[in-house]
Structure formats: C-alpha cells, structure tokens
C-alpha positions as a Markdown table, in Angstrom:
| # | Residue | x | y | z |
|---|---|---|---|---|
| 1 | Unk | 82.7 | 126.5 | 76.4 |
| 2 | Unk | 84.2 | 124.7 | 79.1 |
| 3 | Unk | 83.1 | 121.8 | 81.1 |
| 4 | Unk | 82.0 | 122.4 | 84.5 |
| 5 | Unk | 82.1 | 118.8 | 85.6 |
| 6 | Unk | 85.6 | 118.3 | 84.8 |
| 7 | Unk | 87.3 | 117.3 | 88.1 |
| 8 | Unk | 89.3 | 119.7 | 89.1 |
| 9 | Unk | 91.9 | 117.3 | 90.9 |
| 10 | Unk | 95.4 | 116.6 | 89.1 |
| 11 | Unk | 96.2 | 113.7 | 86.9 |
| 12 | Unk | 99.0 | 111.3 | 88.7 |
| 13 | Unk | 101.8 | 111.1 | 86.1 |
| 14 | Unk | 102.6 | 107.2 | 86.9 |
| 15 | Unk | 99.7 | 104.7 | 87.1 |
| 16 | Unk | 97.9 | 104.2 | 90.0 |
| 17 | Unk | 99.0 | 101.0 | 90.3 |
| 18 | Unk | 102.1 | 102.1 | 90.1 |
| 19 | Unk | 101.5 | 105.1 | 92.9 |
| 20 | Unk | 100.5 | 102.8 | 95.2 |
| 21 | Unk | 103.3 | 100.3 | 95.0 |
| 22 | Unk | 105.5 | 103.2 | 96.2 |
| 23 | Unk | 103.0 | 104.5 | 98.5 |
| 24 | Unk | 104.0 | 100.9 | 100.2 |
| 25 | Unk | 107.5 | 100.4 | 99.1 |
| 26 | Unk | 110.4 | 100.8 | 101.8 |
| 27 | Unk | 112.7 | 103.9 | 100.7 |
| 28 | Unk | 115.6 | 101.5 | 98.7 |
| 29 | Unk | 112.7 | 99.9 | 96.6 |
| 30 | Unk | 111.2 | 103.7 | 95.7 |
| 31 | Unk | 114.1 | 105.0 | 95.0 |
| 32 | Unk | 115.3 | 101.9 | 92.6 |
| 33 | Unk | 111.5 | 102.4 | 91.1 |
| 34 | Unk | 111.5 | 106.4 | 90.9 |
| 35 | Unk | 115.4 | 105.6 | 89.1 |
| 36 | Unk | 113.7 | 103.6 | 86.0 |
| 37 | Unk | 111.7 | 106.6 | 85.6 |
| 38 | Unk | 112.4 | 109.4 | 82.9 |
| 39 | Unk | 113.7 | 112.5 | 84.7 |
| 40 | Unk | 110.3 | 114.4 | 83.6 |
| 41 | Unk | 108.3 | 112.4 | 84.4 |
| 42 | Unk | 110.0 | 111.9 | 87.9 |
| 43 | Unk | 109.8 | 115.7 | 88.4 |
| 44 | Unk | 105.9 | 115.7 | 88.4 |
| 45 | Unk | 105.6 | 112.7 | 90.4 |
| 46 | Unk | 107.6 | 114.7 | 93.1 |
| 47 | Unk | 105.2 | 117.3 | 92.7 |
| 48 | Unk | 102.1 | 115.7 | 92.3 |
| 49 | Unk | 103.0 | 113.7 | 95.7 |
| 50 | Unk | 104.1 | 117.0 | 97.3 |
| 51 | Unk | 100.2 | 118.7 | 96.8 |
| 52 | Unk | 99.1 | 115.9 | 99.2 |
| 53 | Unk | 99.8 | 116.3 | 102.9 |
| 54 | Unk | 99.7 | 112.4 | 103.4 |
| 55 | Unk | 102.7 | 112.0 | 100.8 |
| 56 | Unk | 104.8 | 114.3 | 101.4 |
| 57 | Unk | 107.6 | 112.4 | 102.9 |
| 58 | Unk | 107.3 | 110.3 | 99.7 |
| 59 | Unk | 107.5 | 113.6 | 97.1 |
| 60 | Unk | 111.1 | 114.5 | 99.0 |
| 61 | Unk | 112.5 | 111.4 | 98.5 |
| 62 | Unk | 111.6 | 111.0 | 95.1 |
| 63 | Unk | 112.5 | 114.9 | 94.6 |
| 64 | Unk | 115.7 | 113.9 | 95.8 |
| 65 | Unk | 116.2 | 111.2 | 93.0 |
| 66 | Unk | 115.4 | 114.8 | 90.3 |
| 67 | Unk | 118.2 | 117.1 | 89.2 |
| 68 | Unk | 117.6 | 120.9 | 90.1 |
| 69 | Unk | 117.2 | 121.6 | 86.6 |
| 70 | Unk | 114.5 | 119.2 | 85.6 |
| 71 | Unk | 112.3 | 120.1 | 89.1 |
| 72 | Unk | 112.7 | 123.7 | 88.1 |
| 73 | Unk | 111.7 | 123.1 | 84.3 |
| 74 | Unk | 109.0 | 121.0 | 84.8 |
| 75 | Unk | 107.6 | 122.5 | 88.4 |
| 76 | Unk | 108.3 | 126.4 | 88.2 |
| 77 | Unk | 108.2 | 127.9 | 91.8 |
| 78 | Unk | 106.9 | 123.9 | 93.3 |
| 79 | Unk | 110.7 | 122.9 | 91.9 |
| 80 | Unk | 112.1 | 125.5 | 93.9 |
| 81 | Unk | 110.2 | 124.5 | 96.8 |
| 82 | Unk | 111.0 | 120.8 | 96.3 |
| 83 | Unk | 114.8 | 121.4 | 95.9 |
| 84 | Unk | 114.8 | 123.3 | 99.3 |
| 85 | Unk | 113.1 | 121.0 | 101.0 |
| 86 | Unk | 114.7 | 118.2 | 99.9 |
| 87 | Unk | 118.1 | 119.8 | 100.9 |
| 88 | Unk | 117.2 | 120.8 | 104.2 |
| 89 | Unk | 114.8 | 117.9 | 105.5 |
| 90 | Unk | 116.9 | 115.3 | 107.2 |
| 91 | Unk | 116.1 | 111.5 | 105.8 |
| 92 | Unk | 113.2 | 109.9 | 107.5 |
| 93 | Unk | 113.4 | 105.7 | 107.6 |
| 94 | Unk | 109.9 | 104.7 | 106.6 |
| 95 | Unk | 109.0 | 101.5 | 108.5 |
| 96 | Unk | 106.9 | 98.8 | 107.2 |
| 97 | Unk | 106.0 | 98.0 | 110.8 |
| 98 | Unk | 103.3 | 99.7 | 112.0 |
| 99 | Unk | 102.2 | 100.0 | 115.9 |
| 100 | Unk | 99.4 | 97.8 | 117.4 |
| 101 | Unk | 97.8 | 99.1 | 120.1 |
| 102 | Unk | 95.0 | 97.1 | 121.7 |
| 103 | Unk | 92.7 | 99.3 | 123.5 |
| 104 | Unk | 91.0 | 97.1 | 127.0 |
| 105 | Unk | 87.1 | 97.5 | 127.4 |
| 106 | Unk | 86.8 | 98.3 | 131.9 |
C-alpha cells in the first residue's frame, strides 16, 4: 500500500541551509564548497539543481566540479545530459550586484 500523500518532489542531497548558501555564493566560493563534497554526493546535487529551471546555471557549475564517471553512475541519462552541457556552455560570471530600477509615478 503506498502513500498517496507522499510529496512527490525530490529530496535535496545537501541541507537546505547548505543549498541556499550556494544558491547566494559567488562561483569561487561554490566551487570551494561543492570541492569539500564527496563526489556522490556532488553528482546529485548537480542533478537535483539541474530539475529546476531557476538553478540551472548553478547545476553546470557544480557538474563541472563531477568526474564523467560519477555523473554517469549516479545520474544515468541526466549525467549524460549534465556532462554535455557542462562542456559546451560557456562560463557565465554570476554577479552579486543586482540592478535597481526605480520606476517614476506621471
């Protein structure tokens, strides 16, 4: 008998503390963070960030950090989709800044 409440959303491999620390981290600090992880673990972070549009950049660069081997073994068809995506997309620099824009009532 299964539960039919049971969310049906992935569990994060890191914490969520932890998520969001890199969610707001400039690239040198994730990739200094994602290189303390075990390569495993890292693999399903890369994926786990790659199912979500708004981290996307994120799952490449921390795909980038995985060897082929362990994004294939841990990921299946995802790892091959990381690995080709983190070969062919050129490196974005994230900015901390973001744009104001102050919008002048007539």
């Amino acid at each position: 008998m299964t539960n039919r409440y049971m969310p049906n959303e992935a569990t994060c491999p890191v914490d969520l503390e932890l998520l969001g620390l890199l969610l707001r981290s400039p690239e040198a600090r994730v990739v200094e963070i994602v290189d303390a992880l075990e390569s495993p673990q890292r693999a399903d972070l890369a994926a786990f960030c790659f199912g979500r549009a708004h981290m996307r950049d994120l799952a490449i660069l921390i795909a980038r950090q995985c060897s082929d081997v362990s994004l294939r073994e841990a990921n299946g068809f995802l790892g091959e989709m990381l690995i080709e995506h983190a070969q062919a997309a050129p490196v974005k620099v994230r900015s901390d800044r973001r744009t104001v824009t102050l919008a002048r009532a007539a």
